[in-house]
TORFITOR-17550 format. One line per 2 residues: number of its first residue (from 1); their letters; for each residue x, y, z of C-alpha. Coordinates in nm, 3 decimals, decimal comma. Layout:
<drenros>
NUM	a	X:Y:Z  ... $
</drenros>
This chain:
<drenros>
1	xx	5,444:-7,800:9,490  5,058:-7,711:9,437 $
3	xx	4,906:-8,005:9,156  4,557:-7,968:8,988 $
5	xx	4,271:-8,068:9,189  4,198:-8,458:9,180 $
7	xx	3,930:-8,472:8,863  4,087:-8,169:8,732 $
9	xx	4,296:-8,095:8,437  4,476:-7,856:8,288 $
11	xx	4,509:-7,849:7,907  4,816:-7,667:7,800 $
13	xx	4,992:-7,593:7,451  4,995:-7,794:7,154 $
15	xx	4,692:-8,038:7,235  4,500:-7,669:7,345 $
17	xx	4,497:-7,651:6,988  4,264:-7,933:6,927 $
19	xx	4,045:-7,789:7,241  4,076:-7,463:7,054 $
21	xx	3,988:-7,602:6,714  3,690:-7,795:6,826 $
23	xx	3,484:-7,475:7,002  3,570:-7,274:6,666 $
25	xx	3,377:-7,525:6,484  3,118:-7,565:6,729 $
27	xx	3,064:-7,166:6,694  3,089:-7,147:6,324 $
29	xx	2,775:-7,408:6,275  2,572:-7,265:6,563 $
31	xx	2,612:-6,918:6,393  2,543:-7,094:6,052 $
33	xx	2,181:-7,252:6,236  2,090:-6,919:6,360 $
35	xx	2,233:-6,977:6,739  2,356:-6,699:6,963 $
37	xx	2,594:-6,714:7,257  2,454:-6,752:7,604 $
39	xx	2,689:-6,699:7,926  2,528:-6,766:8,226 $
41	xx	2,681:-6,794:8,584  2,894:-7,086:8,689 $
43	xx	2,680:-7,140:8,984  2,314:-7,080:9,059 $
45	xx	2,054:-7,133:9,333  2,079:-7,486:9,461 $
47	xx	1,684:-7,534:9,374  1,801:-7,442:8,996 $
49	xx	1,963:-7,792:8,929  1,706:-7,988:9,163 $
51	xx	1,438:-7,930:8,901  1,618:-8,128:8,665 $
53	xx	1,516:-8,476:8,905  1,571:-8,516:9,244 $
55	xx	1,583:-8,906:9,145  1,897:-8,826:8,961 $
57	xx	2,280:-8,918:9,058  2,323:-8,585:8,985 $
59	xx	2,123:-8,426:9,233  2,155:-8,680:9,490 $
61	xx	2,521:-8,752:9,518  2,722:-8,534:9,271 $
63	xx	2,668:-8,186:9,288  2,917:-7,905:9,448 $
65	xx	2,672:-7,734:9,674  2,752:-7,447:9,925 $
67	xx	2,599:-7,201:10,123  2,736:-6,862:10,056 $
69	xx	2,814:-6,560:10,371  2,442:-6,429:10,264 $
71	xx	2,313:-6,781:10,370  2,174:-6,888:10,015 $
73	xx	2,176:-7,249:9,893  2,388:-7,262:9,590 $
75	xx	2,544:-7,528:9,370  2,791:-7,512:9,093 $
77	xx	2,675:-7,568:8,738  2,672:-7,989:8,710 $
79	xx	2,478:-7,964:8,372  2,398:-7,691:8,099 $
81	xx	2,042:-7,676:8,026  1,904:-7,618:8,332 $
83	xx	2,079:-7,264:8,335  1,973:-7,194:8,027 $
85	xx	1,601:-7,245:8,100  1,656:-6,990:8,391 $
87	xx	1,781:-6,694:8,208  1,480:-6,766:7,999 $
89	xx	1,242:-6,754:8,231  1,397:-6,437:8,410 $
91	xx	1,438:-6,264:8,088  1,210:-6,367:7,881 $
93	xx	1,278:-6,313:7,502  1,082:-6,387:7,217 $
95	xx	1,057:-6,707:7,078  1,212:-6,938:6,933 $
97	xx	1,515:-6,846:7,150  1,808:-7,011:6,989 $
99	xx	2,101:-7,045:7,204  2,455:-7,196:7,247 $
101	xx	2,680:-7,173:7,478  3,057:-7,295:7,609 $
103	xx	3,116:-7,376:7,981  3,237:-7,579:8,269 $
105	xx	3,078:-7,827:8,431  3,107:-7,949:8,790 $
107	xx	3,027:-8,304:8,922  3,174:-8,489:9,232 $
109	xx	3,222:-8,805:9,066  3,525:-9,099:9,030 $
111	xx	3,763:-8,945:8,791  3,856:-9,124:8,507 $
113	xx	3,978:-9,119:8,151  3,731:-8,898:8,008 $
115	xx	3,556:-8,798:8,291  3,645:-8,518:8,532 $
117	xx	3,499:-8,337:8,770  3,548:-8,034:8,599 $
119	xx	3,475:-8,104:8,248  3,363:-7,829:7,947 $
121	xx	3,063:-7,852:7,725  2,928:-7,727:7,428 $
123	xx	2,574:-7,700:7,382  2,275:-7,584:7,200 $
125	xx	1,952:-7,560:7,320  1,608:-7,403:7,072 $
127	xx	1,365:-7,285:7,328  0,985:-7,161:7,196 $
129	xx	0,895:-7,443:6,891  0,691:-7,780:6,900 $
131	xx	0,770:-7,930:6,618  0,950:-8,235:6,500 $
133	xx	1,117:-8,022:6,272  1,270:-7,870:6,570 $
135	xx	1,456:-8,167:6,689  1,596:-8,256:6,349 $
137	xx	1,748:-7,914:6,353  1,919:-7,978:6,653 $
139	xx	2,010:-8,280:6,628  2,166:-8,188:6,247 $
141	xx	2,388:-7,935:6,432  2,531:-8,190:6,653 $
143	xx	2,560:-8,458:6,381  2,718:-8,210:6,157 $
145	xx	2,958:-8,072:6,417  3,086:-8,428:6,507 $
147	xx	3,124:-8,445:6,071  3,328:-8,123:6,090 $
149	xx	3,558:-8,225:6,350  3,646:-8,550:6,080 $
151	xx	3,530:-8,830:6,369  3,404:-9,122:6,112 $
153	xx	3,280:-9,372:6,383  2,988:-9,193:6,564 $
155	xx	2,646:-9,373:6,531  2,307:-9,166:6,655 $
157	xx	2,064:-9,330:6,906  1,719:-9,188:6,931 $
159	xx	1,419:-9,265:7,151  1,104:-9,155:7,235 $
161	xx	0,965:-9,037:7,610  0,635:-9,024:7,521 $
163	xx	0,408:-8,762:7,587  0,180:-8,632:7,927 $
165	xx	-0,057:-8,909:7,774  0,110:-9,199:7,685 $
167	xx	0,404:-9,217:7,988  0,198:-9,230:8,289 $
169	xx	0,071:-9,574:8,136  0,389:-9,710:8,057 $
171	xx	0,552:-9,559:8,396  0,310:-9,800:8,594 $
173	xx	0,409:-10,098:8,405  0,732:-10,047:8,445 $
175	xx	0,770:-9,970:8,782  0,484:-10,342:8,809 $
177	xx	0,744:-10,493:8,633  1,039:-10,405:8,848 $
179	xx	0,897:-10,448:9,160  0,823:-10,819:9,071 $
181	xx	1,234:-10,844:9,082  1,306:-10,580:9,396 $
183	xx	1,331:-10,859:9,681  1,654:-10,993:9,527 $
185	xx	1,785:-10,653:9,391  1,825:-10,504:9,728 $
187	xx	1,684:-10,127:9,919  1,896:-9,932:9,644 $
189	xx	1,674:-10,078:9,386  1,354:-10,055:9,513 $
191	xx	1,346:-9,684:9,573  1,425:-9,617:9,298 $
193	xx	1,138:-9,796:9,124  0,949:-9,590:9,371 $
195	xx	1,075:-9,291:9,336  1,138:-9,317:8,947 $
197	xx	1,163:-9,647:8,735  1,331:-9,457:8,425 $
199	xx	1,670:-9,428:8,650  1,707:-9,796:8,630 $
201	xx	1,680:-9,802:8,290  2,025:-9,578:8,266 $
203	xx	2,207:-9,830:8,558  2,533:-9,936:8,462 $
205	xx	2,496:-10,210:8,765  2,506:-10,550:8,569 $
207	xx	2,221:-10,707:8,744  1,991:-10,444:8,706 $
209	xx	2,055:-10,425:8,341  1,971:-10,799:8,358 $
211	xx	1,617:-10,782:8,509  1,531:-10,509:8,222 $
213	xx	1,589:-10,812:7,890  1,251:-10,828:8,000 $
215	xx	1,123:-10,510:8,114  0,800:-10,288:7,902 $
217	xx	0,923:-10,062:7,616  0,886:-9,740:7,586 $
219	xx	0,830:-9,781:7,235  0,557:-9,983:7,262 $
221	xx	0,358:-9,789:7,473  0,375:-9,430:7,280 $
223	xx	0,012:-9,269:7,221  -0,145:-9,167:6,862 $
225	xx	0,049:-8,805:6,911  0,365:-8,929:7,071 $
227	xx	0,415:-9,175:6,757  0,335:-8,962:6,507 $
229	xx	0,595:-8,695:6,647  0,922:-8,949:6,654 $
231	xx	0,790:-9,105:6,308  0,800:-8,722:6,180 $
233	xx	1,176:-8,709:6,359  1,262:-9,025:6,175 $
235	xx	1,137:-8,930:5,814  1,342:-8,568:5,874 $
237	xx	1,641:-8,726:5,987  1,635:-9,013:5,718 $
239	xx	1,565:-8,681:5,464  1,903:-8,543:5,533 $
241	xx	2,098:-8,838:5,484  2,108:-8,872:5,910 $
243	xx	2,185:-9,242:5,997  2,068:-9,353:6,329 $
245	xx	1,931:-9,655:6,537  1,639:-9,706:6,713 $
247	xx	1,723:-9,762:7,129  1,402:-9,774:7,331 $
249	xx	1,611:-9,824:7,664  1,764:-9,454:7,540 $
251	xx	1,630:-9,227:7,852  1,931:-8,976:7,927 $
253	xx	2,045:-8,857:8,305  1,805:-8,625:8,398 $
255	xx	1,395:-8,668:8,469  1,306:-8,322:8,288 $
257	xx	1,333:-8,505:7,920  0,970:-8,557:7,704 $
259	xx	0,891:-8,727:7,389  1,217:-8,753:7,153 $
261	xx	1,580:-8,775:7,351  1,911:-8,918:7,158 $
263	xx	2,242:-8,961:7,213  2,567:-9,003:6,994 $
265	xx	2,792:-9,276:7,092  3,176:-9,354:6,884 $
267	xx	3,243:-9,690:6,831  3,595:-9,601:6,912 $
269	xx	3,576:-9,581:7,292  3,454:-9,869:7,552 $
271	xx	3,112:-9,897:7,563  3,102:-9,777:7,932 $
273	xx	3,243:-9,453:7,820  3,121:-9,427:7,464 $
275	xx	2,871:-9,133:7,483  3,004:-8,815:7,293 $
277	xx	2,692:-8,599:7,314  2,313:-8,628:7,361 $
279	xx	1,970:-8,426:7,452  1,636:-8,422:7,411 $
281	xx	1,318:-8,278:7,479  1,228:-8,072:7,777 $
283	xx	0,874:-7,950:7,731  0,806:-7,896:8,087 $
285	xx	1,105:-7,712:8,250  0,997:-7,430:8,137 $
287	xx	0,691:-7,422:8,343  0,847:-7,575:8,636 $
289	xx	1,071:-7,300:8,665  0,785:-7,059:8,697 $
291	xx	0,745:-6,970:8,327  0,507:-7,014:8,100 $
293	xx	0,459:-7,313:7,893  0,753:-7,373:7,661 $
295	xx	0,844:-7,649:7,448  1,217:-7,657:7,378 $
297	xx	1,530:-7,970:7,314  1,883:-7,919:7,316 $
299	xx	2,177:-8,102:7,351  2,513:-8,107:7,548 $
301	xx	2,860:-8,229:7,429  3,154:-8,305:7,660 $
303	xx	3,488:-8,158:7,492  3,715:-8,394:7,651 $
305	xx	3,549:-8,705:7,561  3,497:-8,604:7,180 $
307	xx	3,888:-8,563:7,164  3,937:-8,865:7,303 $
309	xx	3,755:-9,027:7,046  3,881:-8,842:6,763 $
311	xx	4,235:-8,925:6,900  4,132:-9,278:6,903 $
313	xx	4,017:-9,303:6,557  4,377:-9,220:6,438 $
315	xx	4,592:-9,490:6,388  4,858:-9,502:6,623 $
317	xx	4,610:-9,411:6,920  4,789:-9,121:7,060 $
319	xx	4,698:-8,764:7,132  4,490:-8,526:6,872 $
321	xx	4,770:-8,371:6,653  4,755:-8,035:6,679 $
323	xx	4,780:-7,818:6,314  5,114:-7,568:6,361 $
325	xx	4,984:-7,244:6,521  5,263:-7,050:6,398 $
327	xx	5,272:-6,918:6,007  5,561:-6,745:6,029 $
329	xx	5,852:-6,703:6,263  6,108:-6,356:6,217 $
331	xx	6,455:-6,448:6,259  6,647:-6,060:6,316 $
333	xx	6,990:-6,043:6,267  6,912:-5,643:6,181 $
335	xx	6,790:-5,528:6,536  6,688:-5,206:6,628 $
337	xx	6,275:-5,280:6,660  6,259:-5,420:6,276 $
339	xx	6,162:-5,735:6,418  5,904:-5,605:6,614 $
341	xx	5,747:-5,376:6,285  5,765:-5,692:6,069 $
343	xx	5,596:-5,937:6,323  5,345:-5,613:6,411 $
345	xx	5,273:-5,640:6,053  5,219:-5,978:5,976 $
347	xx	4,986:-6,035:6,252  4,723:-5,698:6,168 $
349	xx	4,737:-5,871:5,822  4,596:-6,219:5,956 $
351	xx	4,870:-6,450:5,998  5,046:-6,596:6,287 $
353	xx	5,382:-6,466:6,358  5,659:-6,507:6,644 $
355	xx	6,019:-6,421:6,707  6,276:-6,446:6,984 $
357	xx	6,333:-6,209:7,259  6,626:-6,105:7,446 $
359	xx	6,907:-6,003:7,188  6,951:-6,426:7,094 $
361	xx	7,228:-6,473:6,877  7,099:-6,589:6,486 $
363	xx	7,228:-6,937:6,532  7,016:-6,943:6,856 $
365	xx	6,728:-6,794:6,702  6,716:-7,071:6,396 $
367	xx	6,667:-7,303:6,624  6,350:-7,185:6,811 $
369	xx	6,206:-7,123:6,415  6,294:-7,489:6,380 $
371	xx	6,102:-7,589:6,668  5,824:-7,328:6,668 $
373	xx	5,607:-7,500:6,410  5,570:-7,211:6,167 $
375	xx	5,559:-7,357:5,819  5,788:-7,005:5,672 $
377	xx	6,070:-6,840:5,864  6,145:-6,474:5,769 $
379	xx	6,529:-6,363:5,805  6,585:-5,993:5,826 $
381	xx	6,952:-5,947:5,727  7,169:-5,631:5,704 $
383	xx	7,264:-5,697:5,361  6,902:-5,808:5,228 $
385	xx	6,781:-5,455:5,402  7,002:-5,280:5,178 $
387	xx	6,842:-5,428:4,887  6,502:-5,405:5,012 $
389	xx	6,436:-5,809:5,037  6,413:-6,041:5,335 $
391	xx	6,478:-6,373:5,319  6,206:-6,656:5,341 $
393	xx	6,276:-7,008:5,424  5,997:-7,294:5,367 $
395	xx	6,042:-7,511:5,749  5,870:-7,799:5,613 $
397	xx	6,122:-7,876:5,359  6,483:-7,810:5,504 $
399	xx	6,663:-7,884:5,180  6,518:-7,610:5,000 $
401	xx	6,766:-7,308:4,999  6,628:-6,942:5,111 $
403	xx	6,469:-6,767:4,882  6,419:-6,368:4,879 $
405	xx	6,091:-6,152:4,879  6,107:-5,764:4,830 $
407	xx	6,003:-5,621:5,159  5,702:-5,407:5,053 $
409	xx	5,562:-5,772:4,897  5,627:-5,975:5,183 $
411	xx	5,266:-5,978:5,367  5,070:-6,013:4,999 $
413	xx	5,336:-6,286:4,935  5,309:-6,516:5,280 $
415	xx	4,891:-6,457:5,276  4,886:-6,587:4,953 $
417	xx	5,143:-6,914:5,025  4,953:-6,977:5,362 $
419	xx	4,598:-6,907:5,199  4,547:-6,671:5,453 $
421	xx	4,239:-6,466:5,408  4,357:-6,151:5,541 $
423	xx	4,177:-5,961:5,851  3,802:-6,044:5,960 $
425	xx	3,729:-5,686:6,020  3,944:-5,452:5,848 $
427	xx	4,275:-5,427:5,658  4,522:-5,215:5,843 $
429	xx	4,735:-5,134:5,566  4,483:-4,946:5,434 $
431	xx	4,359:-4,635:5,618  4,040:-4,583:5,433 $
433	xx	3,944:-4,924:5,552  3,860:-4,849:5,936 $
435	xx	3,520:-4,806:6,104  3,465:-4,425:6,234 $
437	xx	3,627:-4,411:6,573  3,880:-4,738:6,509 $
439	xx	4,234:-4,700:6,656  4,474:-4,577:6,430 $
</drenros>
């Protein structure tokens, strides 16, 4: 028997739900902010994702890289923005370039709760602005997203990289600072102070976070510009009611973020595996990629960990409930393709309907309704045909007796008990009501 790759998952019926839930949401506020879809290619040239910091764990030990039968250095997609950026650049469309997208994600890491090495992000990225006004925008969209979804214990970090004129001072401090304490850290340590100090500022190894209760903050070595941009990120998030906290240690993974990164963490996971989401700016990666100069921030959010959390703020622990998928489920005791009209029906009108297949007796047939999850069942009887009614049964309260609905009323009658708004595009009941061209 062939299992799922180790780090790999497969998320099947009910909890798909949640999964399901959770990208409608995402889409319905990015649409709402002005975001389109982007889909770009699960892999890309290996040089691609080494832009985003060749000092990175990323790059260095957890990317899936091949060479394809053409001989070209590839690498699939460990991270979201950096792909983004490239179609950019290649296709360059007018600015600001607002842009979301859904996709998979591939790291060779440990597997663990949470973490996967195939794991599927949303994210947004605005591509084309500078202005602190841009990263409250995006950083709404996230906060509001996590607000949709009903999680309650999220708090917001936020930071500031500095700018090309304040860092390079604070960079040299740093990396002073840290090479006073490299003889008893070990070779590890020292290069990467060499290479990059800000990747020991995102260690998880306890005696590196140690030496840094002492380290230079970024904070307090921000320039006149740098310091006026995070205030101005402050006073817009405090304007819209946006709680957050203040975390000058707050760098993020990758060595392509500038000036203001953040990061949302729930207060319902461990702390080593508390991140939900986070971004920042990337004014440069633009440019690095060979395009022109382009300020832009954006933010990635792992699926699986935010339904973790969210199943973790409910009281008993266990998995997201999933809503019933199922309005309505046709029990046919009349035969003879009714079944199939009456379910064809109820589904062009907007709601969710099932039945059984395979000529299943009605007893049999009651049963899968019961365990179906559809809050009605529909019965289509001989003797209710001949009076032009079907019977409707309410499965969420199995003392109430069947009522009866005349069958012309029956899809005006279960939209308006579900609250079902009826179809997005057009109403196939009526014929007028098509677009020129539609199937008929």
């Amino acid at each position: 028997m062939y299992r799922a790759p180790v780090g790999t998952h497969d998320v099947l019926p009910p909890e798909s739900a949640a999964w399901a839930d959770a990208v409608a949401r995402f889409a319905d506020r990015a649409r709402r902010f002005g975001y389109g879809l982007v889909v770009t290619p699960v892999f890309e040239h290996l040089e691609v994702f080494q832009r985003v910091g060749a000092s990175t764990d990323v790059v260095r030990k957890e990317m899936y890289e091949f060479t394809d039968k053409g001989g070209r250095s590839l690498a699939l997609r460990p991270e979201g923005t950096a792909p983004v950026v490239r179609a950019f650049v290649q296709h360059r469309p007018a600015v600001p370039w607002k842009v979301w997208y859904l996709a998979p994600h591939f790291r060779y890491e440990r597997p663990q709760k949470g973490r996967y090495r195939q794991h599927w992000q949303l994210g947004a990225e605005l591509l084309g602005v500078d202005d602190p006004e841009a990263d409250v925008e995006v950083i709404a969209l996230a906060h509001g997203f996590y607000r949709d979804l009903g999680l309650g214990r999220v708090r917001l970090l936020v930071n500031s990289m500095g700018d090309a004129e304040s860092r390079p001072a604070y960079l040299a401090a740093l990396r002073a600072y840290l090479l006073d304490h490299a003889p008893t850290l070990g070779d590890e340590f020292r290069a990467r102070v060499e290479q990059n100090p800000l990747r020991v500022l995102d260690a998880k190894t306890e005696a590196w976070q140690a030496v840094l209760d002492g380290a230079p903050r970024l904070d307090q070595h921000l320039g006149p510009a740098a310091r006026d941009h995070f205030a101005a990120v402050q006073a817009g998030l405090t304007a819209l009611g946006i709680g957050f906290e203040c975390a000058p240690r707050l760098v993020r993974g990758f060595d392509y973020y500038t000036s203001t990164t953040f990061e949302f963490v729930s207060d319902a996971l461990d702390a080593a595996q508390n991140a939900i989401g986070g971004g920042g700016r990337y004014d440069r990666l633009a440019e690095d990629m060979g395009g022109p100069p382009t300020p832009s921030i954006g933010f990635g959010i792992g699926i699986e960990r935010v339904l973790i959390a969210l199943a973790a703020e409910r009281a008993d622990g266990g998995s997201v409930a999933a809503a019933p998928t199922l309005d309505v489920f046709v029990v046919d005791a009349v035969g003879g393709g009714v079944a199939t009209v009456v379910v064809g029906e109820l589904r062009e009108a907007g709601l969710a309907a099932d039945r059984a297949y395979g000529g299943r007796s009605v007893k049999a047939q009651w049963k899968l309704a019961d365990r179906s999850g559809a809050r009605y069942a529909v019965m289509l009887g001989a003797r209710e045909a001949e009076r032009g009614v079907v019977g409707v049964k309410d499965l969420r309260a199995p003392e109430a007796e069947q009522s009866e609905v005349p069958r012309a009323e029956l899809v005006a009658w279960l939209r308006r008990v579900t609250a079902t708004p009826g179809p997005a595009i057009a109403d196939p009941t009526d014929p007028t009501d098509r677009p020129p061209g539609a199937i008929t």
